[in-house]
N, C-alpha and C positions, 0 to 999 in steps of 0.2 A: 252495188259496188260503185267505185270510183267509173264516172263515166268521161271525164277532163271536160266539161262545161257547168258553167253556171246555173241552167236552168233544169240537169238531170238531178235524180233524189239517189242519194244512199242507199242502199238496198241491204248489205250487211259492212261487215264490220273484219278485217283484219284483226286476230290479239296475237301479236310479238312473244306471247309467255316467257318463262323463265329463261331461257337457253333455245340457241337454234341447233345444239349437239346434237346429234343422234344419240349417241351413247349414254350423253347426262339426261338427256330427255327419259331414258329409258331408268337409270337409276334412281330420277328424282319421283319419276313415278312410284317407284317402291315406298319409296320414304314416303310420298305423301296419300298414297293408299295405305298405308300402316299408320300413319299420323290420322286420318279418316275413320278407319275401322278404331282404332282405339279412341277416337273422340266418343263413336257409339256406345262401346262397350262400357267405357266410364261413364257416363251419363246416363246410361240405361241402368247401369247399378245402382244410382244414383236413385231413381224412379221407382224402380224396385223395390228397392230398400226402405225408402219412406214409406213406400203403399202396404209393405207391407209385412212390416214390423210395428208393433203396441205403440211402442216408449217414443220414439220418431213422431207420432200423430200431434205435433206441436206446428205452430205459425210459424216459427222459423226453418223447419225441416220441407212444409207445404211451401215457402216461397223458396227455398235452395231445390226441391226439382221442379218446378216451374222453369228456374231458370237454365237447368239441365234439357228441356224440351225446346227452348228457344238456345239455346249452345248446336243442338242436336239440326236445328234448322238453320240458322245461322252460318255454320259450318258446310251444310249442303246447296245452299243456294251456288257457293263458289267453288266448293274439293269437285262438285261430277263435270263441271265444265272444264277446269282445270285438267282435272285428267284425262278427261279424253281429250285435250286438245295436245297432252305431253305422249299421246299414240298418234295424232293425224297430221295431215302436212296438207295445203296449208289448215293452220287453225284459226275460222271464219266462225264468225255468228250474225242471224241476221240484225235490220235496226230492231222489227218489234221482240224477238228475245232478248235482244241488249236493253233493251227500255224495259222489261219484265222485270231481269235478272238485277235491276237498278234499284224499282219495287222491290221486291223481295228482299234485297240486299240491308237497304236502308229501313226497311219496315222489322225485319228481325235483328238489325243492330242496337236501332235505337230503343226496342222494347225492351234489350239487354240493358241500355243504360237506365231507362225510368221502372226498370224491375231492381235493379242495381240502389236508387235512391228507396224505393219500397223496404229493401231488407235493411237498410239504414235508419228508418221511421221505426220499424220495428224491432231493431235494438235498442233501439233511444226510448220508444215505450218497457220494453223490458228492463230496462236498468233504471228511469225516472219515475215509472209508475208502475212497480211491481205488484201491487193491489189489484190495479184497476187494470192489467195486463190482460187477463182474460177477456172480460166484459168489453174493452177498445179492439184489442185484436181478434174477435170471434170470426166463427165462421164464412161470413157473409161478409163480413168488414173485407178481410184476406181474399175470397174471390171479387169482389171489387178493383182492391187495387191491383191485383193483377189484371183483370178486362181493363184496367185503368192505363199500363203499361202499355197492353196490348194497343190499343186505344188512341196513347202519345205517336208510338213509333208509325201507325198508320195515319194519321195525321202528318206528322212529318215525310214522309215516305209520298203523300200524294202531293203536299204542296213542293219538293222535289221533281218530281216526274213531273207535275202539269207544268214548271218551269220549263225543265229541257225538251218538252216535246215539242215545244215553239220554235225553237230552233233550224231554220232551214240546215239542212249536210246535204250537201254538193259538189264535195272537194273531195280534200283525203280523207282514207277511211283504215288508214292505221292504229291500231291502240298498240302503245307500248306497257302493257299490263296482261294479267292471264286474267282479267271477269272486268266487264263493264263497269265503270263507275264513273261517277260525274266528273271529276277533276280533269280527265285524261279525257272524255267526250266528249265536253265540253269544247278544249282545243280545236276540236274539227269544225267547229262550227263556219259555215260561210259569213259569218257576220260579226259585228261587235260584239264581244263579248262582259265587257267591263262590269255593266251594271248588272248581269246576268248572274258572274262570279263572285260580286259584293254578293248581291243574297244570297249566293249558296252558301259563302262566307260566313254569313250573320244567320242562316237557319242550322246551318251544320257547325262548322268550326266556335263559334261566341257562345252559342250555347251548350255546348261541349264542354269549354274550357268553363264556363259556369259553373256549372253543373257538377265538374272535377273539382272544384277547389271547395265550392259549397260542401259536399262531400265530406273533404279533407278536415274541414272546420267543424263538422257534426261530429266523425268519428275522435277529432282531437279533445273534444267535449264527454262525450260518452268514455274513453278513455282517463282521463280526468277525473270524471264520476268514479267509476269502476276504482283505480289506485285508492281514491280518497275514502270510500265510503263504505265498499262491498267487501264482505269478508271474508263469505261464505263463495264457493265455487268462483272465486278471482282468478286464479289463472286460465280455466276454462274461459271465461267472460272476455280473457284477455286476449284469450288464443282466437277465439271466434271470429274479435273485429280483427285482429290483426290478416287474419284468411281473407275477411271481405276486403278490407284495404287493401292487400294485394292483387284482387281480382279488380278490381275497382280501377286500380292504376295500371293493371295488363289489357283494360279495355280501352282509358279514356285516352292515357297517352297516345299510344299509335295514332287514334283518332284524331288526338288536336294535332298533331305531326300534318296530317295529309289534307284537314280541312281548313285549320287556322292556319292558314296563309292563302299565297296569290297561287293560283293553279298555274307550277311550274315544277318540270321535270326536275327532281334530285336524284341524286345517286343510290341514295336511300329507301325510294318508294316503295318498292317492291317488297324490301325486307321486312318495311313496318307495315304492309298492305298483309302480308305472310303472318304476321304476328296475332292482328287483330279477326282475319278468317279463318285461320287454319288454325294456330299455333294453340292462341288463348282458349277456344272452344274445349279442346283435349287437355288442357292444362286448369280447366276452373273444377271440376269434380277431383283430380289429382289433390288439387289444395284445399280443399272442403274435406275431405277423405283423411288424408294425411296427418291434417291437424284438426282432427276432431274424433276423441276417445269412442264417442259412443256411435258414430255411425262406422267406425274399425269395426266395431267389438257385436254393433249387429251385421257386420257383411258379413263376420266371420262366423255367426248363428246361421243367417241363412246358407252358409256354403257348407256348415255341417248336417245342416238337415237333410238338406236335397228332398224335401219330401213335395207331394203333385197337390198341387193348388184345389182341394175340395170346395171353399165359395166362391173360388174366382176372386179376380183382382177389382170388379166392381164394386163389389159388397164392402171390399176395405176401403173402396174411395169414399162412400157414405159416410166415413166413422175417422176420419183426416184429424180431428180435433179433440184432443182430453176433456179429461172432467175440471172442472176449476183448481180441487183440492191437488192435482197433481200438474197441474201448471203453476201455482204458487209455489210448489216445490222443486221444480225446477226450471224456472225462469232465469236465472242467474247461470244457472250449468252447463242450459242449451248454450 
């Protein structure tokens, strides 16, 4: 903790959370332990459902719960701190679990985003190389690029943290936020921090807003294709990107909001900090679900069967992939 000299170290860390009400403390708890549980429960559906439904065994269904698994973590690195900090008084964390919780933070966000480009590659194969769809996106291709996502975000995640662990904190040891993150830890620092916050800038924020607009430009492309070209299963085709474009933009925006700029308190932080851990997690299986006929119409097989898993859920993960002749046929529909 704050010991008022120079030469003492930081030991934990102050987080201001949401509210210092008693009251709102207690109800915001409600909401966001129900905003929590329901992130699992959609997401688990999610997992379930591709592993273990026939028709689902496609490359775009194996990277939509991949990214239900990293929502699933994503979502917990920051809802159990948060909550129990919206029960305790004061709510303290020390430095090395705020330097953990920074890791994990940043390593499950950022896999979100280069799993987010993955499902992009892979509609752009399904709609420009419908042929050769199979053969490019097989088995082995698809777990690749996910270890590949996985991969990115820890990469980014360690050159993050080995930055701020350099950092002497000697001073205050207030966060005005409910979960450690760079922006706001930053601030504490006993030292310059100029050139410190450029590179956060340009490893977080630049390549972010990259990242978002590239994006933007592949799906406005593949859309393009799709009106012009595709005949069969086109409004499926259409509705698909449109769901990823959505989740796409409930991830990056908030993101460029808090990173693409200079680390300074706005009025705003919180809310778009709320958005991109809490909010979007609970809300990406919502909009993959919603707007997509055939993972409805198998939720609602499997909540009629109810029947007890006789091979087990491993035996269906061997077999994630179709046969060619029914990947050609529905390439387009996925």
């Amino acid at each position: 903790m704050y010991q008022g000299n120079q030469t003492s170290k930081v030991t934990e860390f102050i987080l201001l959370g949401l509210t210092e009400n008693p009251k709102w403390k207690l109800i915001l708890f409600m909401i966001f332990l129900t905003i929590y549980l329901t992130t699992w429960l959609g997401n688990l559906t999610i997992i379930f459902t591709v592993v273990l439904v026939q028709h689902l065994h496609t490359p775009m269904y194996f990277l939509l719960a991949n990214l239900a698994v990293i929502d699933i973590s994503d979502s917990t690195v920051t809802a159990l701190k948060m909550l129990r900090g919206l029960l305790s008084q004061p709510n303290t964390i020390s430095y090395d679990w705020c330097m953990t919780q920074i890791f994990f933070f940043h390593l499950t966000g950022s896999s979100v985003d280069f799993l987010l480009v993955v499902m992009a590659v892979d509609r752009y194969v399904a709609i420009y190389k419908p042929l050769q769809y199979l053969l490019i996106m097989n088995q082995r291709v698809c777990i690749y690029l996910v270890a590949g996502a996985w991969l990115g975000g820890f990469v980014h995640s360690i050159v993050q943290i080995g930055i701020i662990i350099q950092l002497p904190f000697c001073g205050p040891n207030v966060l005005n936020n409910f979960y450690c993150d760079i922006p706001q830890v930053i601030k504490l620092a006993c030292t310059n921090t100029y050139v410190t916050e450029l590179l956060m800038v340009c490893n977080s924020g630049l390549i972010v807003a990259v990242m978002f607009f590239v994006l933007l430009i592949s799906y406005t492309i593949i859309l393009v294709k799709i009106r012009t070209h595709v005949t069969d299963g086109k409004h499926k085709a259409i509705s698909t990107c449109a769901a990823q474009i959505i989740v796409l933009t409930l991830n990056f925006g908030p993101a460029i909001f808090i990173y693409d700029r200079p680390f300074r308190v706005f009025p705003g932080d919180k809310i778009f900090s709320m958005m991109y851990t809490l909010i979007t997690p609970m809300l990406n299986p919502m909009i993959f679900t919603l707007r997509n006929t055939d993972m409805k119409n198998a939720i609602k097989k499997l909540g009629r069967k109810m029947l007890p898993l006789e091979s087990g859920i491993f035996g269906e993960v061997a077999h994630v992939f179709p046969t060619r002749s029914h990947v050609l046929s529905v390439h387009v529909n996925s």
